[in-house]
C-alpha positions, 0 to 999 in steps of 0.5 A: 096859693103861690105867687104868680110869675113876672111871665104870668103876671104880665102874659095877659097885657103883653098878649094885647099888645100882640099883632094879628098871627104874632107869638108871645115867645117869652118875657123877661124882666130887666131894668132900663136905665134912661138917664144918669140918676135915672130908671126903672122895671120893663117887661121885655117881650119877645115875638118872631117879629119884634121886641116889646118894651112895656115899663112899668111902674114901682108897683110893676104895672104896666106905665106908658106907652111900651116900644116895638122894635123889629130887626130891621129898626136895630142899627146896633146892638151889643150886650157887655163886651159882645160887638155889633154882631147877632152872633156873639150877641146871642152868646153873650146872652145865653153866657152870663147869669147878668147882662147889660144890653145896648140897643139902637134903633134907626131913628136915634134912640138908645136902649140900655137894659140890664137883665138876668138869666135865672140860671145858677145858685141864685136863679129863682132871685134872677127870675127862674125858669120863666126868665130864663125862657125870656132869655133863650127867646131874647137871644133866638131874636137876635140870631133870626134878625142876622140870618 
């Protein structure tokens, strides 16, 4: 019997955070760095409304309360060297095999994320095909928040 998925192993708790009539359009995997020296895993789920950011804890399960944000709480986001831009962010995203991510929201806080997009020679320790999913919802997000 084989290993569930990062996508697999987190659909169940993801889909209970859900609103009524809300999608899962996929998950990915990244690290969030939240201070200098300091950081940890997040599952990053991606619906038509919103963005989840559940961390988790060494083992990779769920910790602590996951952030929702909905397009119209991001001030800014840039991903490496894409400006503020939906357009070019969603690019970027789809572009690199590995990705930094900054978000802002309204409010003042700052998301760093760094995520892979489980393409390529080393796809399957990037995440495979579930990441890649992840990814293309991840940037489909992005794209919808500037239309």
């Amino acid at each position: 019997m084989s290993k569930p998925s990062f996508e697999e192993h987190h659909d169940q708790h993801l889909r209970s955070l859900l609103e009524s009539g809300e999608s899962l359009l996929g998950v990915c995997a990244a690290s969030q760095q939240r201070g200098l020296f300091s950081g940890g895993a997040v599952a990053l789920a991606v619906t038509e409304r919103r963005l989840i950011v559940q961390p988790l804890d060494r083992r990779g399960r769920p910790e602590g309360e996951a952030v929702s944000i909905r397009p119209e709480q991001l001030s800014s986001a840039k991903a490496d060297g894409a400006g503020g831009g939906w357009a070019e962010l969603s690019a970027v995203l789809m572009d690199r095999a590995a990705v930094k991510l900054k978000l802002r929201t309204t409010d003042g806080e700052k998301l760093q994320l760094m995520l892979m997009r489980g393409e390529g020679p080393l796809g399957a320790l990037g995440g495979g095909e579930g990441q890649r999913r992840g990814v293309e919802a991840l940037a489909g997000f992005f794209e919808r928040a500037g239309a």
